[in-house]
Every structure is written in structure tokens, then in C-alpha cells.
C-alpha positions as CSV (number, residue, x, y, z in Angstrom):
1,X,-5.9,-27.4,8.7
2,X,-2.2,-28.6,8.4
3,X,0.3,-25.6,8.1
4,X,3.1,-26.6,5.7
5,X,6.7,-25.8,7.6
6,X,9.4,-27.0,6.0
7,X,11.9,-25.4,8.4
8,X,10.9,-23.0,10.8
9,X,14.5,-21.7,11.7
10,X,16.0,-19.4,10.0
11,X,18.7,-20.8,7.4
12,X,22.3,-19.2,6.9
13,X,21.3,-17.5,3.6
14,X,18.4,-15.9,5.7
15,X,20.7,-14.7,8.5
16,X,22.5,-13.1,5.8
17,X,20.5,-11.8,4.1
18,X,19.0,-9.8,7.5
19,X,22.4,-9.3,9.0
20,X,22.8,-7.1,5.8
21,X,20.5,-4.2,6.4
22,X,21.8,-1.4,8.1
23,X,19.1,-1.3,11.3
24,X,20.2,2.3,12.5
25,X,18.4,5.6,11.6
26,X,19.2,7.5,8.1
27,X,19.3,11.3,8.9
28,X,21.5,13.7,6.5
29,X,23.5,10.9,5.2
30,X,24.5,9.1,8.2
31,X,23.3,6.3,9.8
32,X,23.4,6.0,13.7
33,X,21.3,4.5,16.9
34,X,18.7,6.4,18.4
35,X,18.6,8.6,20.9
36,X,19.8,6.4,24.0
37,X,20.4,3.5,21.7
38,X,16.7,2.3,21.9
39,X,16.0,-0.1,19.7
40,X,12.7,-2.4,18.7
41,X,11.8,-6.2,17.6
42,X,11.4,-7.3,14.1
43,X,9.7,-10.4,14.0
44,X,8.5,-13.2,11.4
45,X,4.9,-13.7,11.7
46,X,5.1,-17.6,10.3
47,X,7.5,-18.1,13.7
48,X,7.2,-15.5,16.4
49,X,10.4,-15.1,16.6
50,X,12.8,-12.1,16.4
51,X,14.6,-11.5,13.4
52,X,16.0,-8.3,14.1
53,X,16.1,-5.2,16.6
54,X,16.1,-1.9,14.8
55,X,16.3,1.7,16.3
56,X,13.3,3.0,17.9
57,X,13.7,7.0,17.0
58,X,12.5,9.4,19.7
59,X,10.7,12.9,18.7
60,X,14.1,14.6,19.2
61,X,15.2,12.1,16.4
62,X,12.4,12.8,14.2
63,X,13.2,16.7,14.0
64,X,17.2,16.3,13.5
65,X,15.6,14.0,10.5
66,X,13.2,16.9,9.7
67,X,15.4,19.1,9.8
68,X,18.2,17.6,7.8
69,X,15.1,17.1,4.9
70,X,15.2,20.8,5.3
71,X,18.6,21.6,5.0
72,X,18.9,19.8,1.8
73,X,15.7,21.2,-0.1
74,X,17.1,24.0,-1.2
75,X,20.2,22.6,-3.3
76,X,18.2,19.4,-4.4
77,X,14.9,21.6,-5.6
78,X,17.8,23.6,-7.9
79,X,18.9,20.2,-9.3
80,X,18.8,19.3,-13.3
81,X,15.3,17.2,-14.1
82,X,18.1,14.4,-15.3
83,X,20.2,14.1,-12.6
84,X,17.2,13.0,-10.4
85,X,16.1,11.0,-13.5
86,X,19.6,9.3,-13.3
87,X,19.3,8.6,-9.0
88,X,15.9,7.0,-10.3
89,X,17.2,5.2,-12.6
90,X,20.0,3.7,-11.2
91,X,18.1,2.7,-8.1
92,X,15.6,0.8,-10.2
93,X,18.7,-1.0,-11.5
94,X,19.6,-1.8,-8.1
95,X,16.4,-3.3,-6.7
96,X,16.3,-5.8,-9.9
97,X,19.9,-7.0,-9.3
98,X,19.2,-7.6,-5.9
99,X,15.4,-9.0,-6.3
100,X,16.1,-12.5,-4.8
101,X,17.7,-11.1,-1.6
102,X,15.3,-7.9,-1.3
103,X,12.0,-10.6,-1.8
104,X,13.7,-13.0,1.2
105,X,14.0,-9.9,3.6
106,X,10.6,-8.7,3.2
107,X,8.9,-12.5,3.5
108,X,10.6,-13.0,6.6
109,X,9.5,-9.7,8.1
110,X,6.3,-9.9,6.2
111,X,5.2,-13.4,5.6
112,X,3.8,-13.3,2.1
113,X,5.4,-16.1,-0.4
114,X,8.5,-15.8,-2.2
115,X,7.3,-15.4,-5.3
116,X,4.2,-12.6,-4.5
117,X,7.7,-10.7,-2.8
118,X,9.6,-11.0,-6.1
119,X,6.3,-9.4,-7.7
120,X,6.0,-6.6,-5.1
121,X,10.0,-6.0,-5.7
122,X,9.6,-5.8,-9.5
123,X,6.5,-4.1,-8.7
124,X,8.0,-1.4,-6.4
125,X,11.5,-0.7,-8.9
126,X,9.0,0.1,-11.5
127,X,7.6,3.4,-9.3
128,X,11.5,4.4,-9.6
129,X,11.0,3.8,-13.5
130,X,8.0,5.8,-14.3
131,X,8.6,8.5,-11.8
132,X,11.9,9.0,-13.5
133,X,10.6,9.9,-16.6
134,X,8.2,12.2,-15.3
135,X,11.2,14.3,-13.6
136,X,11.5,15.3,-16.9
137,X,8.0,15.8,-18.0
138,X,7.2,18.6,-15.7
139,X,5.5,21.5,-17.3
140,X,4.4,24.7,-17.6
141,X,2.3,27.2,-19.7
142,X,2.6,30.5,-21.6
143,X,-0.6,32.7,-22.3
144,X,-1.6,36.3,-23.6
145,X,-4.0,38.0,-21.0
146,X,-7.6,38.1,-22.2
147,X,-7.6,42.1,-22.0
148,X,-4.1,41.9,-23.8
149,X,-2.3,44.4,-21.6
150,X,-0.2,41.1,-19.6
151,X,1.2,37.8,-19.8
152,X,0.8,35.2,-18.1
153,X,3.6,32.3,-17.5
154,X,2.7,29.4,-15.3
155,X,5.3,27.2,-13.9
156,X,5.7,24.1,-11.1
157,X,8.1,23.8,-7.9
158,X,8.7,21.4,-5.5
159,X,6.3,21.1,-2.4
160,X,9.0,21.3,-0.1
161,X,9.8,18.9,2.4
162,X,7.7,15.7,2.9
163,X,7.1,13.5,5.6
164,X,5.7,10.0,3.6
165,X,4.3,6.9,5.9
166,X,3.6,3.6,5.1
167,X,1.9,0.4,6.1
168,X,3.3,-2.9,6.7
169,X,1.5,-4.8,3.7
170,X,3.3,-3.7,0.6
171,X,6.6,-2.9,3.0
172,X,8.6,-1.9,-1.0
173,X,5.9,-0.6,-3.1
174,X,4.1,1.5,-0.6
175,X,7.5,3.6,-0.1
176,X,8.9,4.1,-3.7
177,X,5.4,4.7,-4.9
178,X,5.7,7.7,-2.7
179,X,9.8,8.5,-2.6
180,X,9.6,8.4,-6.2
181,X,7.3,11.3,-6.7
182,X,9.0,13.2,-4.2
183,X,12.4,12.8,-5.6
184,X,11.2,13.3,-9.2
185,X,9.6,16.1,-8.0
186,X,12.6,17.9,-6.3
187,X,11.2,16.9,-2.6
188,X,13.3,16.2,0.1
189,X,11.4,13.8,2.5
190,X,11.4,12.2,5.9
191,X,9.7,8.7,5.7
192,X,8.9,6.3,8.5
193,X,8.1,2.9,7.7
194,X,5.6,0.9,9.9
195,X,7.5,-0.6,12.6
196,X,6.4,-4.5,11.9
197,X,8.2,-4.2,8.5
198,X,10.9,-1.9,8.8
199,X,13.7,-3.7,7.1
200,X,12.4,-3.1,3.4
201,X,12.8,0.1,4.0
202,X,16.2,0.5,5.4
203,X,17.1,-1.7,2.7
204,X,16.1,1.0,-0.2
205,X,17.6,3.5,2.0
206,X,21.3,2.1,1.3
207,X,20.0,1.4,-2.6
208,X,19.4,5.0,-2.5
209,X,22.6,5.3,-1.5
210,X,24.2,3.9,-3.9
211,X,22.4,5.5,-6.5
212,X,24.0,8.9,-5.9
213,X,21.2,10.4,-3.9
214,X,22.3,13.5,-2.3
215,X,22.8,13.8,1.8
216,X,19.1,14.6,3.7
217,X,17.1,14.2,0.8
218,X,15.5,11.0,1.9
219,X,15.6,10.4,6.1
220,X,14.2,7.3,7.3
221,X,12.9,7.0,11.2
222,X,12.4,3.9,12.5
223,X,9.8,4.1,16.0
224,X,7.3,1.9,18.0
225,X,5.6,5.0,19.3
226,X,4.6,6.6,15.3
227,X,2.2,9.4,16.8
228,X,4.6,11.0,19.5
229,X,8.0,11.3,16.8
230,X,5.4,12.2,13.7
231,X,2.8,14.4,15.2
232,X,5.6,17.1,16.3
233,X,6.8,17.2,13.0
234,X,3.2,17.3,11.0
235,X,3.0,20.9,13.6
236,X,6.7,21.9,13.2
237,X,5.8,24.2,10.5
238,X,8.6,22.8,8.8
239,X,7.1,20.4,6.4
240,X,4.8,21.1,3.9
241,X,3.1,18.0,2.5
242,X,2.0,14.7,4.6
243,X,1.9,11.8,2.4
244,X,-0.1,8.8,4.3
245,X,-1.2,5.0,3.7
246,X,-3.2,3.5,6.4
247,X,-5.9,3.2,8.1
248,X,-9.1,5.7,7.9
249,X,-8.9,6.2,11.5
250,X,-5.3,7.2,11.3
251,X,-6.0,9.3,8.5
252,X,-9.0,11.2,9.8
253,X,-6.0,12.0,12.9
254,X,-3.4,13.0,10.6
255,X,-5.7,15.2,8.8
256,X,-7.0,17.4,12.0
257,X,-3.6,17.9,12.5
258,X,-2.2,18.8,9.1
259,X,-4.7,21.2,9.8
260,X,-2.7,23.1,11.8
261,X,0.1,24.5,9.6
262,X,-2.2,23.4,6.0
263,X,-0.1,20.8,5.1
264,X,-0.5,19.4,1.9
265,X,-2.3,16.2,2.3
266,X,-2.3,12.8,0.1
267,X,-3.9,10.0,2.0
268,X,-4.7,6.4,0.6
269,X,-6.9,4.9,3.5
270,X,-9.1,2.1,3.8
271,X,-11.3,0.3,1.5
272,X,-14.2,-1.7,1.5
273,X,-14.3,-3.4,-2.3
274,X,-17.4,-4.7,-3.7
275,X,-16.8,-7.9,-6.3
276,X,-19.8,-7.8,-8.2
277,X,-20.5,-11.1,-10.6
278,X,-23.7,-10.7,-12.7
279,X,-25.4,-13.5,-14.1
280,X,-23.9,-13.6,-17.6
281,X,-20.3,-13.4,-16.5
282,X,-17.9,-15.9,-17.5
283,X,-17.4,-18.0,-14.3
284,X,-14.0,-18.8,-14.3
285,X,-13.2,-15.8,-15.6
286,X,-14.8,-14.3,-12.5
287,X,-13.7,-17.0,-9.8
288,X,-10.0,-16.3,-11.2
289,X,-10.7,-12.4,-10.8
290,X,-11.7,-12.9,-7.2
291,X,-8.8,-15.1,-6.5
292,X,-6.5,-12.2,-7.6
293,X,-8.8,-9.9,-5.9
294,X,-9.2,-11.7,-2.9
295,X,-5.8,-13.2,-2.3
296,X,-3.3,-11.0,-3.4
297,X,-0.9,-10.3,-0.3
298,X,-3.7,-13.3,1.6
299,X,-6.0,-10.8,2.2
300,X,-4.2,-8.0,3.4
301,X,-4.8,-5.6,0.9
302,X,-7.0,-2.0,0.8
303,X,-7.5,-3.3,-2.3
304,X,-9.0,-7.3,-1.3
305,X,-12.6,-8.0,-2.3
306,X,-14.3,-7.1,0.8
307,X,-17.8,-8.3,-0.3
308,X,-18.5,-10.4,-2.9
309,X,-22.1,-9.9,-4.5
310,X,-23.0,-13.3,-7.1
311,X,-26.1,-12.9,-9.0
312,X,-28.8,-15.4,-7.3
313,X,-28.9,-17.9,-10.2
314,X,-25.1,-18.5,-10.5
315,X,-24.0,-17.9,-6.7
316,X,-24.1,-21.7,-6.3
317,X,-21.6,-22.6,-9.5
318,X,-19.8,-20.2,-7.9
319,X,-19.1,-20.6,-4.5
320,X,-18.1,-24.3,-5.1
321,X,-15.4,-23.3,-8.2
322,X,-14.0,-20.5,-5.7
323,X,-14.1,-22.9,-2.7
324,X,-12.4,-25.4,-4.2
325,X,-10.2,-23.0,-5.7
326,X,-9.1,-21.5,-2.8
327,X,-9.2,-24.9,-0.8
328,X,-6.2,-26.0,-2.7
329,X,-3.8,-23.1,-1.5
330,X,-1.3,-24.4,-0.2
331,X,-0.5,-22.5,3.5
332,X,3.0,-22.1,5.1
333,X,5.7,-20.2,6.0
334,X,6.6,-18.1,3.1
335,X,9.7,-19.2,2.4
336,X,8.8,-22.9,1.6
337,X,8.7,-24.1,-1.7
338,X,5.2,-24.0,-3.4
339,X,3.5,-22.1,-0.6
340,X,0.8,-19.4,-1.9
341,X,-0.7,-18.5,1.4
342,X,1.9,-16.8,4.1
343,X,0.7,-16.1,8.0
344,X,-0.9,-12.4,8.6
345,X,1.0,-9.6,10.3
346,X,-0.2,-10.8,13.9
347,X,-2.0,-12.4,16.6
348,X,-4.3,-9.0,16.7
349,X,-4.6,-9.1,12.9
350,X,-5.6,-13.1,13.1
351,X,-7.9,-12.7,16.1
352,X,-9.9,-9.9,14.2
353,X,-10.3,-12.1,11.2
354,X,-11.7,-15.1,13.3
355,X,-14.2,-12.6,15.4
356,X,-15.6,-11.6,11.7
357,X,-16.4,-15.1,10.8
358,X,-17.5,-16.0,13.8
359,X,-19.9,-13.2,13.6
360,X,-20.6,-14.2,10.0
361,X,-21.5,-17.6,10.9
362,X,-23.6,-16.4,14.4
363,X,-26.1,-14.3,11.8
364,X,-25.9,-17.9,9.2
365,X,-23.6,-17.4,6.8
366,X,-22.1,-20.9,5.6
367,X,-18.4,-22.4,5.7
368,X,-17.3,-24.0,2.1
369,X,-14.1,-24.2,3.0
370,X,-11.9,-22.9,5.9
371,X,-13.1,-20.9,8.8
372,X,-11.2,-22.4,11.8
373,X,-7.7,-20.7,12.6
374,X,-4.6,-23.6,13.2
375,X,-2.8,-24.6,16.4
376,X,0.4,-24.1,16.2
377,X,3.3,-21.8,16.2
378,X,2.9,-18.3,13.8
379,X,-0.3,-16.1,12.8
380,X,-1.7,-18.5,10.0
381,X,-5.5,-18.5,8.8
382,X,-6.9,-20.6,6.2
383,X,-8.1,-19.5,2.7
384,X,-12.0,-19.4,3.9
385,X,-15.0,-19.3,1.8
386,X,-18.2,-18.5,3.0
387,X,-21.6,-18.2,1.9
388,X,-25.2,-16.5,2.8
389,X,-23.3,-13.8,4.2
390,X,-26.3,-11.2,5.6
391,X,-25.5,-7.2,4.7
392,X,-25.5,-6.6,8.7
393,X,-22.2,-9.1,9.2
394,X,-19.6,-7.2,10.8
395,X,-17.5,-7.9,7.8
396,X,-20.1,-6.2,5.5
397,X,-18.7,-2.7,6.9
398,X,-15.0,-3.6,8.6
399,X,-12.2,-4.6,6.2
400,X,-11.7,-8.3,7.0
401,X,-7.8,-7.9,5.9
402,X,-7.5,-11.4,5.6
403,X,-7.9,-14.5,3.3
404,X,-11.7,-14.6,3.7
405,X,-13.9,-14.3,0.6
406,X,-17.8,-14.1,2.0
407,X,-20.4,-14.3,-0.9
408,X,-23.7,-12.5,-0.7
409,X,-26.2,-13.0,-3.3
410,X,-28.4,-10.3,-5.2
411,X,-31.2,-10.8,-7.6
412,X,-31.1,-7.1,-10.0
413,X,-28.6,-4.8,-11.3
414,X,-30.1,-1.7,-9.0
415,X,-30.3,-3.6,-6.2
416,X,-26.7,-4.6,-6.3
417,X,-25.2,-1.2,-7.0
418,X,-27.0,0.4,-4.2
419,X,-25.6,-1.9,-1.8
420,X,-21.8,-1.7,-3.4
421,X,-22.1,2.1,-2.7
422,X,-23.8,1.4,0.8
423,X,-20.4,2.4,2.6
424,X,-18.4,5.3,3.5
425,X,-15.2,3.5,1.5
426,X,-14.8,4.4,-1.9
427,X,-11.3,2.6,-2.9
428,X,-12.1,0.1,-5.8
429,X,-15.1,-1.9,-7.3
430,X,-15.1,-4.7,-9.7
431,X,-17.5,-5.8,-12.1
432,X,-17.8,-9.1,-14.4
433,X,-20.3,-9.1,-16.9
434,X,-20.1,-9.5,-20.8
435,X,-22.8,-7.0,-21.6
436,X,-20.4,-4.0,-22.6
437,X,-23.4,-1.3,-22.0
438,X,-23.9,-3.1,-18.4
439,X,-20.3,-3.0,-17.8
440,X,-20.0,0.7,-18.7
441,X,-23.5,1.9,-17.1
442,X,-22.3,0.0,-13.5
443,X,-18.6,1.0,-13.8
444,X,-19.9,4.8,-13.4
445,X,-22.2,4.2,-11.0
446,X,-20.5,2.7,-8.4
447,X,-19.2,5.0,-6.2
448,X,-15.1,4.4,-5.8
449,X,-11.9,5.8,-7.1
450,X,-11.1,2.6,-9.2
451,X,-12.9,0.0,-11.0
452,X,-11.7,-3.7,-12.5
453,X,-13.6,-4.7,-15.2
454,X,-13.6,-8.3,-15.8
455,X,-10.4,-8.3,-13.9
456,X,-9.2,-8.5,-10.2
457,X,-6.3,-6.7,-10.3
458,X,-6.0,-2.9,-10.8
459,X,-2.8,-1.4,-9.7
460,X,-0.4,-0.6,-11.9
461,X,2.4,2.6,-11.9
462,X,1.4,4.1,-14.7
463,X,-2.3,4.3,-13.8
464,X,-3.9,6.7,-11.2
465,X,-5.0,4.9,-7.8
466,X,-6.9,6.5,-4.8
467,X,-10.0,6.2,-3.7
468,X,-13.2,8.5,-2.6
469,X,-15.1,9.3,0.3
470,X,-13.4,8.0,3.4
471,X,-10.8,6.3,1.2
472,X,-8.9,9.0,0.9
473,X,-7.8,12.2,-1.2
474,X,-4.7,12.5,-4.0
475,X,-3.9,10.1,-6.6
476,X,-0.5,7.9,-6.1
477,X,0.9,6.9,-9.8
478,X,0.2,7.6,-13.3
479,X,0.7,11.2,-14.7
480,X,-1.0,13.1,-12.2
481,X,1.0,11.6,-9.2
482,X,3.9,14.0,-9.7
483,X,1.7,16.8,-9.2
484,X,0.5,15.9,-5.4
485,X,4.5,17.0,-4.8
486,X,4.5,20.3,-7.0
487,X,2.8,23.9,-6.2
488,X,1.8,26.2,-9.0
489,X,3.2,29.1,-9.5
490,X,1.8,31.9,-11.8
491,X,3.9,34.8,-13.0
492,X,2.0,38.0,-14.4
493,X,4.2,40.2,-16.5
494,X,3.0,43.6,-17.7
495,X,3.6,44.5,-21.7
């Protein structure tokens, strides 16, 4: 396969657009280098090449951020519902008027195309949006005592202080889905970014700026070495909620030592999505579902179909409209024109894809289209179809994280839910049928936090998301994400 490149050097708009960010550490309101100036790479994954070097924060950094978050809790918990509806508001502004350039910087660090950047960015502003209204939305209750003697008044406060991380996949959305709960809330927060995409995040940290957020309410550390500056910090004893997007195996980690000091824990970890296409479906309705599904962000999503499951008398139909489907994506750097499919994060990232089709193939799945990685400069992968995938393929358990859609077939409705809910993940399912009572009876059965019915996209702001089991605990979004950063607190008054 031919990798589209139009220019693999970085144009003056780009160098601009880079040289713009602020690459020092936000703590209290300042920025400034790290301890002994230490900085870290940035680099593009359709190149290989550095973009940028960005301070790489020691532990001693990570508690003068800590402790700045805790400075300022006090003062920002007392602040008006509006005025952090304002910040919110005016920060939403922001990251629409500056879309275009925001989208460039996180392609180049990221890779994904220009216009699936524009989406995340609009995408993103729009956890600013929602979050702001529920600032003022917080509530309470007022009750006579059963026995009649008391009163009871229930009320909501901030957590406290926050330490949020994210991953490198949805560099925007991934922090204002999580900054904008805490700041609605009244939290003060210290969040580090993953170190291959740390630019997005410095960039919102001068929106923030802008939008009149107060000194040391939101810190942002920059590090290569995540476990050494966090892990002090989860154990300080000064923070009271942990926030988390990652990995399962990071989370399980985080979690032992949350344990510690009983930190307040929300943690969005891996997933393992069964696509489930039943025999009555409407097939392009289902091969466009699995596109989205599949494709969104080329794979590297918690969210990506992880195993597709085709009824036995339609898999055939199938796999040929989503092979040729996704054999007309057209692959390249992200900032070409027309390009759909970017480059993954990295070489490791690439090489674990290829291992899980090899693997595929070695038990006798079949390639429809794709399968063989490109030479060439940057971490590109084709859009790959396969077919016949057995249930003991590696990629059957492991998220494949990459722009590899294997089809399994299935031959009844029990067979098929048993084997979606044969995992430890519990994320998101997705079912395409048009018998409404077969839609409803398999969208309660399967075992996950989410389900898309007759649809392949599910994420939205103003819905729930979070997963069960091994996928994680806490919802992120909707109504209820506010309350992962409030305590109760109940007030008895004698009459």
C-alpha cells in the first residue's frame, strides 16, 4: 500500500501554529521550565520527526503543582455557580474561534486527519458548554424526619482538589471532558496530559487563561516519567479525587494506590466492543455503523469495534461492502487534503497491531483488504479487513487499537450474546437488527456500560459514558458527571 504524502515537512503556517503554545509547566498561574530545565520530544507520528520539546516535570514539580491546586480550593469552592458558568463559557467561545489552528496542533502531534481534529475540537468545547450549565444546576434537598422531631437538609460541595490524566487519543476531549466537571463543580485540579500529545493541552491551558480562570485552579505537568511525579501526589494526602483514562493495567495501579489515602476514583479504562450484525439488519446501515465504529480516530479508540460478530448467512455480503469500504480510505499524513486515515501514535503501537494479525492469520483468519504494514517513513497501517477470525485470536481478548476490523461469524442470538459478554471489558456494545423486541431484549443483556443501537457512534456530552467490569467505575458526561466531583453533605437540625 502507497501512503499519500503530499509534503512531509512542516509548512510555515504549521511552525506557527506550534511555535504558539506555551511548552513550560502551568503551576499557580505561571508558567516556567522544569526543575533543571528538563525538557522532552514531541513528535509527529506521519514523520518521526520532532516538533517540539516541552518540559519534563520532576516529582518536586508535581507537588508545587499540587500544592498550588490546594492553595486555591478554598477561594474557588466559595465562588458564585455563574462566575464559573462564565470561565466555561467564555473558554468554549475560545476553542471555536481558534478551531482551525487548535485541529492543526493536535494532527501534527496526533496524526488523525484534519477534519476528525475539527470534530474532536468542536467536540471537546462542547464539555465546556454542558458542564457550564450544570454549575448552576447543582442541588440539594429539604425533608421532615420520619419520627418528626428533626430536619433534614442535604446539600453538595466540591471534592476538593483533583489530579485528572489523560491519554494521547482524544488529546482535547479527554481533558475538558474531565476539567469541565471539576471547574463546574468548584474543583481545583492538577492534570497531566500524556506525554506523546502534550501540546493540546497546554494550548487549553492559555484558553483557560484567557477566560478569566482564577490562579492554581487548573495546573498542568508535563513528564516522560508519569508514575514517579503522579504516584507521590495520589499518596500526598492532599488530593482527594483521581480522575483516569487509560489503560486497565494502569488503572488496576492507580487504584491500589488511591487506596492509600481513599481517593475518590473515576476511571474510564479499556474496552473490548462487540459489533454485533444479526441477520435482518439493514446492511449498509450496518457496514456504515462499523465504519464509524471501527474507524473513528483509525482505530484508536476504547470505543473501536474490537470484534465484529455477522450472522452466518449475511457475513459474506458483508465482509465484501466493508472491505471495499474501507479499501478506499485514503491513507496519509493528516494534514493532506482528502486523507481519512492518519499514522498511529508509534512504532510500538504499529508493531502490536501487525503481531495481532499476524496471529489472526497464523490460526486462518482471511485478509479482504489490508494486512501488510508500508515501508516508509512514519507509523502508518492500512485499513484491514479480515475474515474467519477464530474466538482464541489474540485480538479476540487484547484491544487491537488500530484500523483492523476482524469478522467472526455466529449462527443464533444466544450464542452471540454469550460470546460479546465473554470478556472482562464492559465499555460499549452495538447491535443492528430491525426487530425492536430483539434490539431491546440484546441491548440488556449484553454486559457493558453503553450500547449503539443501529448506530456506531455513542459519545455524546450530554449522555452518560463509562463502562463495567474491568472498564472502569464513574460516569464522564451527562447529568450525573458533575456528581463524580461533589461530596454530600447532610445537615440534621433538631425542631
Amino acid at each position: 500500500m502507497a501512503v499519500d504524502t503530499t509534503s512531509t515537512a512542516l509548512s510555515d503556517h504549521e511552525i506557527r501554529v506550534v511555535d504558539r503554545v506555551r511548552t513550560d509547566l502551568l503551576i499557580g498561574g505561571s508558567w516556567g521550565p522544569a526543575e533543571g530545565e528538563a525538557t522532552f520530544d514531541v513528535v509527529d507520528p506521519s514523520t518521526g520527526r520532532v516538533l517540539a520539546r516541552v518540559a519534563d516535570a520532576s516529582p518536586q514539580d508535581g507537588r508545587r503543582a499540587l500544592d498550588a491546586a490546594v492553595a486555591a480550593q478554598p477561594s474557588f469552592a466559595a465562588t458564585a455557580p455563574r462566575e464559573r458558568y462564565d470561565v466555561l463559557m467564555r473558554a468554549y467561545a475560545l476553542m471555536l474561534e481558534r478551531i482551525d489552528d487548535l485541529a492543526l496542533l493536535m494532527t501534527l502531534e496526533m496524526g488523525k486527519p484534519l477534519a476528525e481534529a475539527r470534530g474532536e475540537i468542536t467536540y471537546a468545547a462542547e464539555f465546556f458548554r454542558h458542564f457550564a450549565s450544570e454549575a448552576l444546576r447543582i442541588d440539594g434537598g429539604y425533608q421532615t424526619a420520619p419520627a418528626g422531631n428533626a430536619r433534614f437538609l442535604v446539600g453538595k460541595q466540591p471534592v476538593g482538589p483533583c489530579l485528572l490524566i489523560t491519554p494521547w487519543n482524544f488529546p482535547m476531549a479527554m481533558g475538558t471532558r474531565k476539567i469541565g466537571p471539576a471547574i463546574a463543580a468548584g474543583c481545583t485540579s492538577v492534570i497531566k496530559p500524556a506525554h506523546q500529545t502534550p501540546l493540546s493541552m497546554l494550548a487549553l491551558g492559555g484558553i483557560l487563561q484567557e477566560a478569566g480562570l482564577p490562579d492554581g485552579v487548573v495546573n498542568i505537568v508535563t513528564c516522560l516519567r508519569a508514575g514517579e511525579v503522579m504516584e507521590p501526589l495520589i499518596r500526598s494526602g492532599l488530593a482527594r479525587k483521581l480522575s483516569f483514562t487509560g489503560s486497565t493495567k494502569v488503572g488496576k495501579v492507580l487504584l491500589e494506590q488511591c487506596a492509600d489515602k481513599v481517593l475518590r476514583t473515576s476511571m474510564e479504562l479499556g474496552g473490548n466492543a462487540p459489533f454485533i450484525v444479526f441477520e435482518d439488519a439493514d446492511l449498509d446501515e450496518a457496514v456504515a455503523g462499523a465504519m464509524a465504529a471501527k474507524m473513528r480516530n483509525m482505530g484508536e479508540a476504547c470505543t473501536a469495534a474490537n470484534r465484529i460478530f455477522v450472522h452466518e448467512n449475511v457475513i459474506d455480503a458483508f465482509g465484501t461492502r466493508l472491505a471495499q469500504a474501507m479499501g478506499d480510505l485514503r491513507v496519509g499524513r493528516g494534514t493532506d487534503d482528502g486523507v481519512q486515515v492518519g499514522p498511529l501514535i508509534d512504532e510500538a503501537g504499529r508493531q502490536k497491531v501487525a503481531d495481532l494479525v499476524a496471529d489472526a492469520t497464523g490460526r486462518g483468519a482471511q485478509v479482504l483488504t489490508g494486512g501488510e504494514a508500508p515501508d516508509g517513513e512514519g507509523w502508518f497501517y492500512p485499513p484491514t479487513v479480515l475474515t474467519g477470525v477464530p474466538r482464541d485470536a489474540r485480538m479476540a481478548e487484547e484491544e487491537i487499537f488500530g484500523p483492523v476490523a476482524p469478522l467472526t461469524s455466529f449462527a443464533s442470538e444466544e450464542e452471540v450474546v454469550a460470546a460479546a459478554n465473554d470478556t472482562p471489558y464492559g465499555l460499549v456494545s452495538y447491535v443492528f437488527t430491525n426487530d425492536l423486541r430483539r434490539a431491546l431484549r440484546v441491548a440488556e443483556a449484553l454486559e457493558s456500560g453503553m450500547v449503539g443501537l443501529n448506530q456506531g457512534v455513542v459519545s455524546n456530552p450530554a449522555a452518560p459514558f463509562g463502562g463495567i467490569k474491568e472498564s472502569g467505575l464513574g460516569r464522564e458526561g451527562g447529568s450525573v458527571g458533575i456528581e463524580e466531583f461533589l461530596e454530600i453533605k447532610y445537615i440534621g437540625i433538631a425542631t
